[in-house]
C-alpha positions as CSV (number, residue, x, y, z in Angstrom):
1,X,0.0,0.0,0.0
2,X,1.0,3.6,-0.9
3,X,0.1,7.0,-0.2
4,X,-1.2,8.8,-3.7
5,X,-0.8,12.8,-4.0
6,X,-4.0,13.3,-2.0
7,X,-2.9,11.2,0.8
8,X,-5.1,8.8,-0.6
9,X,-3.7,4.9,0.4
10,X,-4.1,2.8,-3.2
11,X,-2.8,-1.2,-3.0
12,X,0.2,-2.2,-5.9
13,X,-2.8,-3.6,-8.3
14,X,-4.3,-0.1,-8.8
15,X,-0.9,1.5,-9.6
16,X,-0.8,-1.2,-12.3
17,X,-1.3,0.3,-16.0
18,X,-4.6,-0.1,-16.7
19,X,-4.1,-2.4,-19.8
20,X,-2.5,-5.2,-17.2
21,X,-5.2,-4.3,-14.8
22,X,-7.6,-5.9,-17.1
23,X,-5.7,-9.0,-18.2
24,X,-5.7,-9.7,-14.6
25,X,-9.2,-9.3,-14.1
26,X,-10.1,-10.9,-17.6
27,X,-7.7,-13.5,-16.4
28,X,-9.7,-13.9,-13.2
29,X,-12.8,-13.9,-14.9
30,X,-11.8,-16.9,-16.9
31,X,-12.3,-19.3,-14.0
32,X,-15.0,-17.4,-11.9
33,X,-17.7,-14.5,-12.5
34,X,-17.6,-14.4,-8.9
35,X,-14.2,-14.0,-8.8
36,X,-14.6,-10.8,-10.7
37,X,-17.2,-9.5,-8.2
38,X,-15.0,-10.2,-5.0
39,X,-12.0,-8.8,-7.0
40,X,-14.0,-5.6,-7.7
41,X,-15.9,-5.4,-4.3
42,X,-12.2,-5.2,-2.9
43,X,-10.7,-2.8,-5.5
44,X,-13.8,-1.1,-6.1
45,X,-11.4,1.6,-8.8
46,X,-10.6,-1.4,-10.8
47,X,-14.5,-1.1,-12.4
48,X,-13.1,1.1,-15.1
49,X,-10.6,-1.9,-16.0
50,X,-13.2,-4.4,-15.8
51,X,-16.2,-3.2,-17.8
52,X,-14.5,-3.7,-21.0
53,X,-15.1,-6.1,-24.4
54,X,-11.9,-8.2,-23.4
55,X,-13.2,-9.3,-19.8
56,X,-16.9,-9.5,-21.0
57,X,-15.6,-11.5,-23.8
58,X,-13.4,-14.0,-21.2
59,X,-15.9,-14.4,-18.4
60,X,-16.8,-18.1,-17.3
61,X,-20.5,-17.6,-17.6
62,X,-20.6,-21.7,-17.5
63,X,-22.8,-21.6,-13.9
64,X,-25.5,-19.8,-15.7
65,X,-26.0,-22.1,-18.4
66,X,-27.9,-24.5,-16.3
67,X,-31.1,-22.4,-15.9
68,X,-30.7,-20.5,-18.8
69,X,-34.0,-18.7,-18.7
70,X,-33.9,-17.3,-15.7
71,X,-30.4,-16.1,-16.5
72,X,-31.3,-14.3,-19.4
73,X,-34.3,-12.8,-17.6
74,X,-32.3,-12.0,-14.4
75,X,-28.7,-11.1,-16.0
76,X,-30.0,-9.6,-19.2
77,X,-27.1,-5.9,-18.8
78,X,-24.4,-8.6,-18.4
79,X,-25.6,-10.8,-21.0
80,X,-26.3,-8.2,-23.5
81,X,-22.8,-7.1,-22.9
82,X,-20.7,-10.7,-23.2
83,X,-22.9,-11.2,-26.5
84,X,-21.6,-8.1,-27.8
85,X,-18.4,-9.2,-26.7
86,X,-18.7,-12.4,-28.6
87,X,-19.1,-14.5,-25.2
88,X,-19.1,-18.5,-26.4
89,X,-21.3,-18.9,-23.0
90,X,-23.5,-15.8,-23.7
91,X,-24.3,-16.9,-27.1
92,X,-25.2,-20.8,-26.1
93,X,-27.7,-18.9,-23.4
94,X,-29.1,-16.7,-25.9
95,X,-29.7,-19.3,-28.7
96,X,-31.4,-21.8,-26.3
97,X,-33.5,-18.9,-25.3
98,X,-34.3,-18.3,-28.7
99,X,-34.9,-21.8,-29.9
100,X,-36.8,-22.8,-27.2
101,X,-38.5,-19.7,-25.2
102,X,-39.0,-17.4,-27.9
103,X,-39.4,-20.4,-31.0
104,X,-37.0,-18.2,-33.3
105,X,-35.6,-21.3,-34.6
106,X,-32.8,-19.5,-37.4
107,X,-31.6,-16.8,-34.7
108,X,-31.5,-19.9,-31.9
109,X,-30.0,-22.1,-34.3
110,X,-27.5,-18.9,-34.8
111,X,-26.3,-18.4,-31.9
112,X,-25.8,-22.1,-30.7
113,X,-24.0,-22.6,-34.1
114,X,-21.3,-20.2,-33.1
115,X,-21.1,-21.3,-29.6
116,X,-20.3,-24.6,-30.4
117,X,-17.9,-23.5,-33.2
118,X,-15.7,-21.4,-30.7
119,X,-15.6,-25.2,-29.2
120,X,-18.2,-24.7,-26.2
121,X,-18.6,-28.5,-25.4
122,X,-22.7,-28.2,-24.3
123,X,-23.0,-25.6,-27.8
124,X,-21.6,-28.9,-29.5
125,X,-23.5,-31.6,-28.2
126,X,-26.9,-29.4,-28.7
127,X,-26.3,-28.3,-32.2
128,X,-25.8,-31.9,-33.5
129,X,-28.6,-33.4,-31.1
130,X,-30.7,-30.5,-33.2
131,X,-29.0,-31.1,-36.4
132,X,-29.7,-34.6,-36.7
């Protein structure tokens, strides 16, 4: 811990560059979305680092996937923003949603195609149980 020019005490991780701030965080994000929260309800100046494409992109949304419904109703910000981000987990969410919630077959189909190209093992399995 250091003293900034306010007086203000800031840990080693914040005086990181910002660029290495997020690696660690996408880095972090990569095994837990938890992990990201605790990380950030620590380091609470670290947001700016976190709420980018690169971490969105990286973040283990696996968890989620088992009740995807109510994921997609109760997480809709965070997965709005992995999709943009080109999220393999967000886009197997959003194509079952799709398929089955919303019966948009081609934009269901869609999305689970390019999950299970990225080489999400469920995105796989589902896309040839549907292909067949």
């Amino acid at each position: 811990m250091v003293r900034n020019r306010e007086n203000k005490v800031t840990s080693n991780i914040e005086r990181l560059p910002t660029d290495l701030q997020t690696e660690i965080i996408s880095r972090v994000g990569i095994h837990s979305r938890r992990g990201v929260r605790n990380l950030l309800a620590a380091i609470p100046p670290l947001s700016s680092s976190a709420a980018v494409p690169h971490v969105y992109r990286n973040l283990n949304l696996h968890p989620l996937t088992v009740h995807p419904r109510a994921t997609f109703n109760r997480y809709h910000i965070l997965m709005e923003r992995c999709l943009a981000s080109c999220n393999l987990h967000a886009h197997y969410i959003h194509g079952i949603h799709e398929y089955f919630e919303n019966q948009n077959r081609d934009v269901g189909l869609d999305h689970i195609r390019i999950a299970a190209e990225g080489f999400y093992d469920n995105a796989i399995y589902l896309y040839g149980i549907i292909m067949l």
